[in-house]
N, C-alpha and C positions, 0 to 999 in steps of 0.2 A: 504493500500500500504506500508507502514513504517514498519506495522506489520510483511510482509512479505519477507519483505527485509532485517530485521535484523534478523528475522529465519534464511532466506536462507542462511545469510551470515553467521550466526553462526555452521547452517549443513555444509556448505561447509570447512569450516576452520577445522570442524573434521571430514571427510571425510580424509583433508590434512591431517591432525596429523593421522591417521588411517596409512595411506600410506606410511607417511614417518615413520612410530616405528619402521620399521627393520634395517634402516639404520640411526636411531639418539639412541643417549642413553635414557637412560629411565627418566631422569631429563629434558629432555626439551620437554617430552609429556606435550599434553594438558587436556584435559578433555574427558571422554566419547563420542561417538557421540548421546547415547541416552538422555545424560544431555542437547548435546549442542543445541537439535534441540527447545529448548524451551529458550528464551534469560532469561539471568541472573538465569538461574534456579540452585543456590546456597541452600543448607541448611545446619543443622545443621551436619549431615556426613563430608560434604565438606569440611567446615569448620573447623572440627576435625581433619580432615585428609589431610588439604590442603599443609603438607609437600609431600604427593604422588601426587602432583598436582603443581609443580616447576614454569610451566609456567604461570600459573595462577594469578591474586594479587587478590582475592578476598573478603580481607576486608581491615579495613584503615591500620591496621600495617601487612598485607601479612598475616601475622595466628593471632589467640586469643590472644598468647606471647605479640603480637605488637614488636619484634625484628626489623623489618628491615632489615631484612637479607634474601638476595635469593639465592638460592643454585645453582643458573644459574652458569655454568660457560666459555661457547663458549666464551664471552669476557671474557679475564683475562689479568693478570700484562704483558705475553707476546706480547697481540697482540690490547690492548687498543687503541693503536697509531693512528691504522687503523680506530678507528671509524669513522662514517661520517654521516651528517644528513640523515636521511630517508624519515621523511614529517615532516611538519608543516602547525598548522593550526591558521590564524588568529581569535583572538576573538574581542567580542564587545565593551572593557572596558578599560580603561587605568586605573584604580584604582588596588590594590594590589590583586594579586592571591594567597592562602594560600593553593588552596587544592592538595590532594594524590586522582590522580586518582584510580580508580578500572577500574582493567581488566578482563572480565570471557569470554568465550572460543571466543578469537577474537574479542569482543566489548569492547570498553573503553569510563565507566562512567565516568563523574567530574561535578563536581559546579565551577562556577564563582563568581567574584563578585555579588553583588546585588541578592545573593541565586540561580542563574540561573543554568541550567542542561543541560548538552549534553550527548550523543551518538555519537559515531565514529567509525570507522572502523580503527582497532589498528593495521592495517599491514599498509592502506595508507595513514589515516587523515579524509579521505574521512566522512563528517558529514552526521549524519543516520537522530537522531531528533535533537529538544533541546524546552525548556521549562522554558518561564519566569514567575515566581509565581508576576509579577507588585508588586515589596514591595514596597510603599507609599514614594516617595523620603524626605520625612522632615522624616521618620523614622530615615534617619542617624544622626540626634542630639542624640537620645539615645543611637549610637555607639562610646563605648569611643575607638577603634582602628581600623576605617576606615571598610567598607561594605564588608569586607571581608567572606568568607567561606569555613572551611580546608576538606571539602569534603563530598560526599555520601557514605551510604549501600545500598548492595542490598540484598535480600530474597526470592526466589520462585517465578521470573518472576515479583519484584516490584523492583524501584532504589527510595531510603527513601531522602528525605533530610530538612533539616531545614532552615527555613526563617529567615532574617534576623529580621522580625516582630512577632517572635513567634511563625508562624506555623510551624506543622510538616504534609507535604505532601507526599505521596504515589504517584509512578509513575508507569505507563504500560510499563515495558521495551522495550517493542516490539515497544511503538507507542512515548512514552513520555509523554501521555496523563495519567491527573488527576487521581488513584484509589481511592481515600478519603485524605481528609487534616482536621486538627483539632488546635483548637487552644492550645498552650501547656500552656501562658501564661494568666496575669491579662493585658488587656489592655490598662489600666490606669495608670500602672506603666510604668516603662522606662526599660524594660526589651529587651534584644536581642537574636539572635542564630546565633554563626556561627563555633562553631565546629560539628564537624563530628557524626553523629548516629552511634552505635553500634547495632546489632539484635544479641541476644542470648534467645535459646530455645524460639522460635516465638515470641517475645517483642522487640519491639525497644527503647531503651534508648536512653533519651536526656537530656542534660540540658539548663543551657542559659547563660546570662551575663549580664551586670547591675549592679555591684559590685562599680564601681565610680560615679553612677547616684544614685543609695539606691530602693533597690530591698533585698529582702528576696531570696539566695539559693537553689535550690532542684534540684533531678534527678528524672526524672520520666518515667515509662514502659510502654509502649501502643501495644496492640495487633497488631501484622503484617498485619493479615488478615482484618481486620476492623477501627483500629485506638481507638477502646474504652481504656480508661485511665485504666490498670490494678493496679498501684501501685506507689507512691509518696513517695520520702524519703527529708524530708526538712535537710538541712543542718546547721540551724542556730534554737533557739529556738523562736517563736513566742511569739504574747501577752500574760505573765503569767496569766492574770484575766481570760483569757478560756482555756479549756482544751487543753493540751498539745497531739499532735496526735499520741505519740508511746511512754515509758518509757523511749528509749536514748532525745527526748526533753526535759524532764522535768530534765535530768539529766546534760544537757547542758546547759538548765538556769540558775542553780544553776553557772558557770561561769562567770557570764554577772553582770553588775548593771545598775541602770538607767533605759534611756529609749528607748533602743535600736530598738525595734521593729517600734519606728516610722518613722525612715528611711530605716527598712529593714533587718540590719544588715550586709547585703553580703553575704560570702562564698559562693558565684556563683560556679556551675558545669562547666566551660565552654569550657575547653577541655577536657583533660584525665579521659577514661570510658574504663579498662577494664578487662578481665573475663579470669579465671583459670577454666577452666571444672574438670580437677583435682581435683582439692578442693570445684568445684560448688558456687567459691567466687566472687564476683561485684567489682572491685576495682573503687574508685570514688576519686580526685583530686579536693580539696575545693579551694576556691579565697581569698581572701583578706577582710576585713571586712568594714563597711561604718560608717560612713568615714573612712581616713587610720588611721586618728589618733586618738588613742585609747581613748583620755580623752575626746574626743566628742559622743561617743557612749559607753561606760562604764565609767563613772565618778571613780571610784573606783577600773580603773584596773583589774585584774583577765584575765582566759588565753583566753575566749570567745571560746569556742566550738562552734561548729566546724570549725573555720577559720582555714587558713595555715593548713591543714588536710588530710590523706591520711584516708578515710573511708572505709570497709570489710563491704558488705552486702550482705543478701543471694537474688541472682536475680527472684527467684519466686515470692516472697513476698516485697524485698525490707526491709529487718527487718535486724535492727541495729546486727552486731558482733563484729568488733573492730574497734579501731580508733589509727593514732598514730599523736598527731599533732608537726610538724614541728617548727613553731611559736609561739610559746603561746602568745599571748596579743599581733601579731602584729602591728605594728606601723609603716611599711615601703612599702607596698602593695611585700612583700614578700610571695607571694601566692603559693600553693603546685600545681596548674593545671600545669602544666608539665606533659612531656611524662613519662609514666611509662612502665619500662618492664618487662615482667618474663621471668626467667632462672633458669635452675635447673645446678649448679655448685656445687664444691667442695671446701670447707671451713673447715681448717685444721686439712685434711685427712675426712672428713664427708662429705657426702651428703648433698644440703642441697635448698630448691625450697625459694626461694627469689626474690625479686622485687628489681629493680633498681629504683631512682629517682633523677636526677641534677636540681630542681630545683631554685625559684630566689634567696634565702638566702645563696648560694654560698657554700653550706656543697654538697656531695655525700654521697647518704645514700642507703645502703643494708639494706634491712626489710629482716626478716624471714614473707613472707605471712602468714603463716597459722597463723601466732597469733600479725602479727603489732610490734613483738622486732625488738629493735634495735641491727642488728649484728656489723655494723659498720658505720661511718660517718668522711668526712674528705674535707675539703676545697679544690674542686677543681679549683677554682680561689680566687681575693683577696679578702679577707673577714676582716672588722675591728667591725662588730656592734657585733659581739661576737668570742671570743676566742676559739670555741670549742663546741662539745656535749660533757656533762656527759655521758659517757659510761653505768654508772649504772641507770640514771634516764631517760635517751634521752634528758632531755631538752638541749637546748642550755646556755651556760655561757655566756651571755651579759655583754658588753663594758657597765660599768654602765653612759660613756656620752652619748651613744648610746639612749637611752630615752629623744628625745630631747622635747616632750610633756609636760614633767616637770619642773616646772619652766621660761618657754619663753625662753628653749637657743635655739641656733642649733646647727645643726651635720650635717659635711661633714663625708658621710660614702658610705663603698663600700661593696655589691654592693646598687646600689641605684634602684630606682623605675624598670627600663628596666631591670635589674635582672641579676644573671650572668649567667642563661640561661634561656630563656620563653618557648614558645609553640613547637618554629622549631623544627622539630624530630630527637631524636637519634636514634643509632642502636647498636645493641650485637650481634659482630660475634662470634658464637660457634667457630670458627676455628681458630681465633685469639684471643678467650679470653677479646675483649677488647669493649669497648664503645665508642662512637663518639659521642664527644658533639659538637655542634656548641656554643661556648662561648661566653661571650657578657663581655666587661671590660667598664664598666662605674657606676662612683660614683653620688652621688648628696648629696646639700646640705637643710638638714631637717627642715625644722621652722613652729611652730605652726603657722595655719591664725590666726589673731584678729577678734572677733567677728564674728563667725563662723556663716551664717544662710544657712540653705540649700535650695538651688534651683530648677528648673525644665527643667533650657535650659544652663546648665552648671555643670561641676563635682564638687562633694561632698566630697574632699578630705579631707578639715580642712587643708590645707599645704597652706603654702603662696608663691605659684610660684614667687611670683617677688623676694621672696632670694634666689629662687632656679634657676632662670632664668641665662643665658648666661652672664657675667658679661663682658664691652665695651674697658674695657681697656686694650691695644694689649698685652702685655707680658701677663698680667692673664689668656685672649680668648687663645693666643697661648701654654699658657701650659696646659690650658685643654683640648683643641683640641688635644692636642698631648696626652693627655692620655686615651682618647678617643678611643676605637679598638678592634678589636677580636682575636679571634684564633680557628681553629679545632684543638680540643685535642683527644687522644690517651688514654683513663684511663684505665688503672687495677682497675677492682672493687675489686678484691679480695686483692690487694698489697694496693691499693688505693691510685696510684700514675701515674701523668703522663710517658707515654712511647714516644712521640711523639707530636709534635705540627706543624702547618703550622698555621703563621702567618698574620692578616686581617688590612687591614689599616679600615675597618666599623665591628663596633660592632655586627652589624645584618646583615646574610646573610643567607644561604638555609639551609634546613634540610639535613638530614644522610641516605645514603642509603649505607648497606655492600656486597662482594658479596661473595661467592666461589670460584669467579675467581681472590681472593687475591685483592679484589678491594672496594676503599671509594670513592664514587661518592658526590660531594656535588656542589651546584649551589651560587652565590657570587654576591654584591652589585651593584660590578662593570660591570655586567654583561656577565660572565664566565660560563660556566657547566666544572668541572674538574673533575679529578680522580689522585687516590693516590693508591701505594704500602701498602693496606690495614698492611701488619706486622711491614712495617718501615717508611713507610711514606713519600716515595717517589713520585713527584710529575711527572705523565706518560702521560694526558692529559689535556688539554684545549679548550673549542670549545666559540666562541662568542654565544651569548644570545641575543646581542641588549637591554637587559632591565636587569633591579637589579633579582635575583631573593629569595625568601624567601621561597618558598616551598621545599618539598621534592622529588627527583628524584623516579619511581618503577622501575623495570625490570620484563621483560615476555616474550614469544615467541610466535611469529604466525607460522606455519608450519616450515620451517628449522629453524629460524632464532629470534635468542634475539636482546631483544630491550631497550634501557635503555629511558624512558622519563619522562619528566618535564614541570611542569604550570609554564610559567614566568612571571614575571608582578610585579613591583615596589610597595608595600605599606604595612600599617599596622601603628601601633602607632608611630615605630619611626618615618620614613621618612614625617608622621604629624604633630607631637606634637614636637621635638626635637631643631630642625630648624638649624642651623651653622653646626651640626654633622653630619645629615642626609645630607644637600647639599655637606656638605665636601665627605661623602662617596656613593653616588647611583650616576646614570647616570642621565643624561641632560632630557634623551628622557624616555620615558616610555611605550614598545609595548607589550601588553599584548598575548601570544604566545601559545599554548600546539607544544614543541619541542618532537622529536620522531630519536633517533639514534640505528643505527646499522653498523656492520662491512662492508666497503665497500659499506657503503650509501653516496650517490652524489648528495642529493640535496641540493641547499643553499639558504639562505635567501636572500628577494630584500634588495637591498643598502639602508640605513638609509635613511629619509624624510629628506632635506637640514632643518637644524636648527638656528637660530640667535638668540643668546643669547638677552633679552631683555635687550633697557637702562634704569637706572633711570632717570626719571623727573618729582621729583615729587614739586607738590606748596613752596614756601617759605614758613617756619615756621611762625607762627603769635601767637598761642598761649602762655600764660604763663605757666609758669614751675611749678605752680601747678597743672593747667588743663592737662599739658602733665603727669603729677606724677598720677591723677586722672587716666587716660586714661591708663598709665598701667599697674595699681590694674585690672582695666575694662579688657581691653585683655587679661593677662595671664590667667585669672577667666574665660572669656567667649568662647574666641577666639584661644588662644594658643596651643586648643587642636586639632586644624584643621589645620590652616594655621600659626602653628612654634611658638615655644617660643622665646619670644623678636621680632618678628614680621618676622620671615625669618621662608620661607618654604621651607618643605626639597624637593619639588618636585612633587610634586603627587597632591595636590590644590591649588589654586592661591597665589601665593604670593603678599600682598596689598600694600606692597610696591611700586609695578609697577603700581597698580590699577588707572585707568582709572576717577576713581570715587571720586580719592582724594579730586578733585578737582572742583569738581559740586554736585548738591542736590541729582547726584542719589546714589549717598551714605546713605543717608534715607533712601532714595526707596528699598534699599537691603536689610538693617539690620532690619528696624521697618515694611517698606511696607510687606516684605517679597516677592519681583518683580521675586527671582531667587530660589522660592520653586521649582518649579518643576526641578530642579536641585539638591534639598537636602539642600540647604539653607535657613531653615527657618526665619520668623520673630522673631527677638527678643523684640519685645513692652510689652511684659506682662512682663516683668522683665527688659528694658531700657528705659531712659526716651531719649528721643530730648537731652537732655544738655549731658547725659552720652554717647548718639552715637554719641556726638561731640567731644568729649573728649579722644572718643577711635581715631575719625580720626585723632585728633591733635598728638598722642601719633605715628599712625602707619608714619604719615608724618612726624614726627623730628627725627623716627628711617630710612626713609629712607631718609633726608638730611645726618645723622650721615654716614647711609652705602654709599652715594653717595662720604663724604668728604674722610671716611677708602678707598676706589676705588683710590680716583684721588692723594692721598698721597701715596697708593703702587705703580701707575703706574707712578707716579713723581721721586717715587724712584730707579726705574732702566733704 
């Protein structure tokens, strides 16, 4: 029945487009009607040519480029104003939504949190299937940025997507139902998946994540048709005492000392995968290394291949070509997985096919793809850990305090771990010349841990968050609050200078969508979907969200009519881990939504769920000021990455402050019993003891006397 109803509805929709070609332009067709009669039947043609296919988003970044850009243009800079919802469809989850839907002739693919899969009918909302792969809820301790997933592919009537456990599943477009699932990962280690699969020339690439838990890197090919493992490319080098699996590992050891392979190394694949048919090149986007800090995993320094890495492979085989790394010897979880794009521009008076990449080390960098040079590099936000790229060498010139591994100092530096830009996606409009970054402006401050050992139900940083945590005292909170914030920028790659900015009071908000119709669509904290005067930056729409949004907006057309739409939904590392900044910047509520607009759409969302803010009350303090000192080594190490550093959550999981539990033994019950696993909470007993889960409540209960006192001293004051 499923089967036959997302046929029908996909004939029927090119039937429409059939009908109306004589009276629409030729950019707002759709797809054949002999494609469309078979659902998602995408390949590699389409795909090549999915600029003659406007309407269409057929893979994560609209074509191979990954630009972002749609040459739609019935919405534009004049008639934006008009937009109006179309539908909306609630989802299952109040946890953070990160993915780019896919659209092929009338149907719209996406993942959810928790790796889950829908089917819809992209003119009304109307849900076709949906498909939940049950990922093991204590799985989410191995997620160091909340159970998110930034989306599906599809291939020849299958929609791909990756689990947050590892696997990589195959779906029946038609029904939603299983084609084959395999596991990509060791399941022993603390490995996850939650970006997006690429399929180029019948292989779907994946990678994973695990890079702050200690996990070994890699991307790996598996046939479309079947799912058998064609090709594996590791991104870090393995134990030197066995054979090395390709000559770039052996030649990447050679950067490392120690003993690094025993926690893994890192340089996790975990977003950005992608392909230049032109060149027949794999572009691959490395992580950060394990721990961040470098003297816990190469004693001896050196630049660690392939961390902080933008890697060139050939997609047949997966066989090393070039690499250009960003970071040598990271130390800041300044990792290269950012969106990458390709464009072919003109660079002084020359042609010239190049890769864009903003990511977290705050440089913009233009590669020439075909060979990994460096053409050019230039800070586009604040940057203090180094002054600059060597033009001649690529490397970066380092702030020599900026090594704060050396010697036990620290370093307050910018940007800090959230980066000054991460995963949210930009765009390159051809027609404007320019790039949209969503920018992120926050620093942090760097200190070795003491006495480093590494864990299993806890991140592997080597940083000692409690110097780097939220510091209590109001002028200090309030001045780095206040420098706390974003911006959408405007870059000239080629000038490599901002043109344009609009201003963010939260450092993290939506990804980049460009259009034709002189148009920058991006979704906000606060829970906004806007639009801007793509050339100058004028700000032409606004529409309520109801929730933060972090993903990225697509555009497409069902028969007459473009459609701009967007996955809402609140989360991700900041709004977890951050805790003062994140509740400073998202909203209260959290409705996790697939919004759908078009011109002269009238539908609107129901009115917010009535809200009350929760009061504190929490136990009298009792412990001593060691035990509470105790307790918050114990949280920022255990805790902080879930429910906020310094004990405030940004929103999105419980804040224990409020907790119920302060104040009775089921406080045990949770941490060590493990009573609220099937929630994602696992037990911590193999690595806490009784006195250490006391110690953390004594700590979360004197952080919320302290926020209860900060409360009743602002509101005494006016």
């Amino acid at each position: 029945m499923k089967r036959n109803l997302v046929r029908s509805l996909a004939a029927s929709l090119a039937l429409l487009s059939s009908a109306d070609a004589g009276c629409r332009s030729k950019e707002a067709r759709t797809s054949k009607s002999a494609q469309a009669n078979s659902p998602a039947n995408v390949d590699e043609s389409r795909l090549l040519q999915a600029d003659q296919e406007p309407g269409n988003w057929m893979s994560h970044g609209r074509t191979y480029s990954e630009q972002r850009f749609s040459p739609l243009r019935q919405i534009n800079d004049t008639n934006v104003g008009q937009l109006g919802l179309a539908w909306y469809m609630d989802l299952d989850t109040r946890r953070g939504q990160e993915a780019t839907p896919i659209v092929v002739d009338g149907v719209m693919y996406f993942s959810t949190a928790w790796s889950k899969v829908f089917a819809a009918n992209a003119a009304t909302g109307e849900k076709l299937w949906s498909y939940d792969p049950k990922v093991p809820p204590e799985w989410a301790v191995n997620a160091c940025c909340d159970v998110v997933n930034r989306g599906v592919a599809v291939w020849r009537g299958k929609v791909f997507v990756g689990a947050l456990d590892g696997r990589l599943i195959a779906l029946d477009a038609a029904t939603g139902k299983p084609v084959w699932e395999t596991l990509t990962i060791d399941p022993k280690q603390r490995y996850t998946i939650t970006g997006a699969p690429r399929v180029v020339k019948g292989k779907v690439l994946i990678g994973n994540g695990g890079a702050e838990m200690g996990v070994r890197g890699y991307v790996s090919a598996y046939d479309a048709e079947t799912g058998k493992l064609a090709w594996r490319f590791y991104t870090v080098p393995g134990d030197p005492s066995k054979p090395f699996e390709n000559p770039a590992e052996e030649k990447a050891a050679k950067t490392w000392s120690g003993q690094w392979w025993k926690l893994g190394g890192g340089g996790t694949v975990w977003d950005s995968i992608v392909y230049d048919p032109e060149l027949d090149l794999l572009y691959i986007g490395t992580g950060n290394g394990t721990p961040w800090n470098r003297r816990e995993r190469s004693p001896q320094g050196k630049d660690n291949l392939f961390t902080g890495s933008i890697v060139a492979l050939k997609p047949d085989t997966g066989e090393y070509v070039w690499h250009y790394q960003e970071v040598p010897g990271d130390a800041w979880d300044y990792d290269a997985a950012a969106p990458m794009v390709l464009a072919d521009v003109i660079i002084a008076g020359a042609p010239r096919k190049v890769l864009f990449q903003a990511p977290k080390d705050g440089f913009f960098y233009v590669l020439d793809r075909a060979t990994g040079d460096v053409i050019s590099a230039k800070p586009y936000t604040t940057v203090t850990w180094a002054t600059g790229i060597d033009a001649t060498s690529g490397r970066p010139m380092e702030n020599v305090s900026a090594r704060y591994e050396d010697g036990g100092k620290s370093a307050p530096l910018a940007p800090g771990p959230l980066g000054g830009h991460s995963w949210h996606s930009i765009s390159f409009s051809p027609q404007t010349g320019l790039v949209y970054i969503p920018v992120q402006e926050a620093g942090f401050l760097y200190k070795a841990q003491e006495h480093f050992a590494a864990k299993n139900l806890a991140f592997n940083t080597a940083i000692d968050f409690v110097a780097g945590g939220m510091p209590q005292k109001s002028d200090v909170k309030k001045s780095i609050l206040d420098s706390i914030k974003g911006h959408l920028s405007a870059w000239d790659p080629i000038q490599q200078k901002e043109i344009w900015r609009v201003d963010r009071s939260s450092p993290v908000n939506g990804g980049i969508l460009s259009t034709a119709g002189n148009l920058v669509f991006e979704g906000t904290a606060q829970g906004t979907l806007e639009a801007y005067r793509a050339d100058k930056g004028e700000k032409l729409f606004s529409a309520e969200t109801q929730s933060g949004v972090v993903a990225a907006p697509i555009s497409y057309t069902v028969g007459t009519d473009q459609y701009v739409a967007v996955v809402v939904g609140w989360g991700g590392v900041f709004p977890l881990a951050s805790g003062e900044p994140a509740l400073k910047a998202g909203r209260a509520q959290n409705i996790s939504r697939v919004l759908a607009f078009k011109l002269g759409g009238n539908a609107s969302l129901p009115p917010l769920p009535h809200f009350t803010l929760p009061e504190l009350k929490p136990p009298k303090p009792t412990a001593s000021a060691a035990t509470v000192q105790r307790g918050e080594l114990l949280f920022q190490n255990y805790c902080s990455t879930c429910h906020g550093d310094v004990a405030v959550s940004g929103g999105v999981l419980p804040d224990l402050r409020y907790s119920a539990t302060l104040g009775n033994s089921t406080w045990s019950d949770v941490v060590l019993g493990g009573s609220l696993q099937p929630y994602g909470m696992v037990s911590f007993a193999k690595e806490l003891s009784k006195e250490n889960t006391e110690a953390i409540r004594a700590y979360v209960i004197f952080r919320a006397n302290q926020s209860l006192a900060e409360s009743e001293s602002r509101h005494a004051g006016h």
